[in-house]
N, C-alpha and C positions, 0 to 999 in steps of 0.2 A: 640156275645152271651155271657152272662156272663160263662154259663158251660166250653165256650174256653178261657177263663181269663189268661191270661199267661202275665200279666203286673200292673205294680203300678196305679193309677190311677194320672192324672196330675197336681193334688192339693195336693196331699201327700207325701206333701216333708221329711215328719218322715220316710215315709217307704223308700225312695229312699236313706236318708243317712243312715239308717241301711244297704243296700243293697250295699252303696259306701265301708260298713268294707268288705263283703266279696270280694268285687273287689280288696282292697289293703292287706286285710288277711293275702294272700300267699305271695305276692311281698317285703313284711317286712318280713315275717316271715322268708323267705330263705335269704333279702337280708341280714341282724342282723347274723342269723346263720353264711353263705359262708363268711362274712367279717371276721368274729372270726377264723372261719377255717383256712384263709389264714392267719391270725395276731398271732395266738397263736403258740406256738412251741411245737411241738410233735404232731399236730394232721394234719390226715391222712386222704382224702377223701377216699380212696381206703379201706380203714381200720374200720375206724370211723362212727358213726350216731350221727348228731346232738347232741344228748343227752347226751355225755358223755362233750361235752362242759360246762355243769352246775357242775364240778370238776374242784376245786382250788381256787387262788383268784381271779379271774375274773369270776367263775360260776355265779355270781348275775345277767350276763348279758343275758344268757342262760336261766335260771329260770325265770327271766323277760319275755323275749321272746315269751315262752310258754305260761303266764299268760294272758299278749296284747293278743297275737295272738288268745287265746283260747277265750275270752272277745269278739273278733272282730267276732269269728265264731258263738259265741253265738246271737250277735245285727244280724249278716248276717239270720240268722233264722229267727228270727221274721220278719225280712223284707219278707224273702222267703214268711212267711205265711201271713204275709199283701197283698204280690201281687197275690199266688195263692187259699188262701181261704181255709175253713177247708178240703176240696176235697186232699189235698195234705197234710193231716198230715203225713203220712210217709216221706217226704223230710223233715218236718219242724222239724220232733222227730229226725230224724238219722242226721240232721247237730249242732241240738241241743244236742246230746250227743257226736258228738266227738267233741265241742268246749267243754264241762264241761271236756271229759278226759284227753287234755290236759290242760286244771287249774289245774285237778287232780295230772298230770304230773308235772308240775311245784311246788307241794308240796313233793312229791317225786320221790329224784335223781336219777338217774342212777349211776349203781358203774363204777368207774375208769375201764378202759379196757387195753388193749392192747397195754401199752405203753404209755397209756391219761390219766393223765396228768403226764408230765415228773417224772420218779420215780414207773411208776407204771410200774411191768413185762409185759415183754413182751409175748403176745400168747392170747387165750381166758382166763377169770377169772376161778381159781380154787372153787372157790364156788359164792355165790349169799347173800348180805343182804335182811331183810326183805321189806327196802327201795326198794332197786335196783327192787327186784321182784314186788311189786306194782307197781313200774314204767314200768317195763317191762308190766302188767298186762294193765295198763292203754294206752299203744301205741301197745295192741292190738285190745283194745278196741276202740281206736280212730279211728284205722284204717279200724276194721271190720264195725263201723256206716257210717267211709266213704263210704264204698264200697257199701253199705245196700244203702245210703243216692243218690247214682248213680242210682245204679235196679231202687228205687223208680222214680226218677224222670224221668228216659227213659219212663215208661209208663206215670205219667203226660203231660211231653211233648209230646207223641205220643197222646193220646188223646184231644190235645189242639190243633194239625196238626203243632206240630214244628216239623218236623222229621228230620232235620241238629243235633238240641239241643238234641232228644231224643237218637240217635246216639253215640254220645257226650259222655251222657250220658252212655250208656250201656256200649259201650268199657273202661269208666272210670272207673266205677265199677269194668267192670273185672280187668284192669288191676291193683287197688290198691291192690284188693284181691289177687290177683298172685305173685303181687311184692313182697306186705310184708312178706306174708306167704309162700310165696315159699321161698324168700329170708330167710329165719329164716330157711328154711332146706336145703341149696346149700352151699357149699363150701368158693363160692366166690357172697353171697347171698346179700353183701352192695349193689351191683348195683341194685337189685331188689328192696330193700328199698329206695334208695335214685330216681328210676324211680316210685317208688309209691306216693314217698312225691309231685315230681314233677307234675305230673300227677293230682292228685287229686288237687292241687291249683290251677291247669292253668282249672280246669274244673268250681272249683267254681266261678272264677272270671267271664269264659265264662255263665255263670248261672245268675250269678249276673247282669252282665251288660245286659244280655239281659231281664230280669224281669225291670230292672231300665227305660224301654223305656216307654215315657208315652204313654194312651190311645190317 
């Protein structure tokens, strides 16, 4: 029945490579990120969020990142809304705005932190640029359309009778929402952000791929 559409159609090979960005989205996005992590000096999983990696001479590669990655999340949308039709604007508007807030973020840095990049104090920043707080503004916005972009699509899929994917779906939502924002007021809150980042990629890909099956 077309009202249970939960798939690309098998002639639509446009919609399917839109739907291949969200599959590789995450898997570039973290693998670019974690390689810098480990190659740069001074930066600190335990410490650090991706973002302060866009600080120094190698930030171009970081800012890059973000822009691909945000680009990939924006084509993974439209795909979304090729396979599931206007019935699921809410998945297609909240994947479509956290790929524009990280573009956003890729226009503005994050300030040096904690030690990142070598030369900067060590501890939390004593105050905030206007930059860094846009950015900061901007990866909480990405984060809250993530989580939004889950809710929605647990009820799509439950209505379409995916209930593995709507599943999926709900616990992903919550836990972006909890990660980040809880992370942002816990002590030792990186883990929560960087199980948010995590989390929310390995969902859209599971998202992706499964929309990418043809009819």
């Amino acid at each position: 029945m077309q009202a249970n559409k939960a798939t690309v159609d098998r002639n639509d090979s446009g919609a399917r490579t839109l739907l291949r960005c969200g599959v590789v989205a995450g898997p570039f996005y973290l693998t670019v990120g974690v390689m810098q992590g480990i190659l740069r000096p001074g930066f600190d999983f335990g410490r650090h969020p991706l973002s302060v990696l866009a600080n120094g001479s190698l930030g171009w590669i970081q800012t890059a990142n973000f822009l691909i990655t945000g680009l990939m999340v924006i084509a993974a949308a439209m795909g979304v809304r090729r396979a599931l039709e206007a019935k699921a604007r809410g998945v297609t508007w909240s994947l479509a705005g956290y790929g524009a807030a990280m573009v956003a973020a890729a226009i503005f840095t994050a300030d040096p932190m904690d030690g990142f990049p070598p030369g900067t104090p060590e501890g939390p920043p004593t105050s905030i640029s206007t930059t860094g707080l846009l950015h900061f503004v901007c990866g909480a916005l990405a984060f809250l359309c993530l989580a939004i972009g889950g809710f929605f699509a647990a009820g799509t899929m439950r209505r379409r009778h995916l209930q593995p994917l709507a599943g999926l779906s709900l616990i992903s939502g919550l836990v972006v929402f909890v990660g980040f924002f809880g992370g942002l007021a816990l002590p030792f809150g990186i883990a929560g952000i960087w199980t948010a980042v995590v989390v929310g990629w390995v969902w859209l890909s599971a998202l992706s791929l499964r929309l990418m099956r043809p009819i």
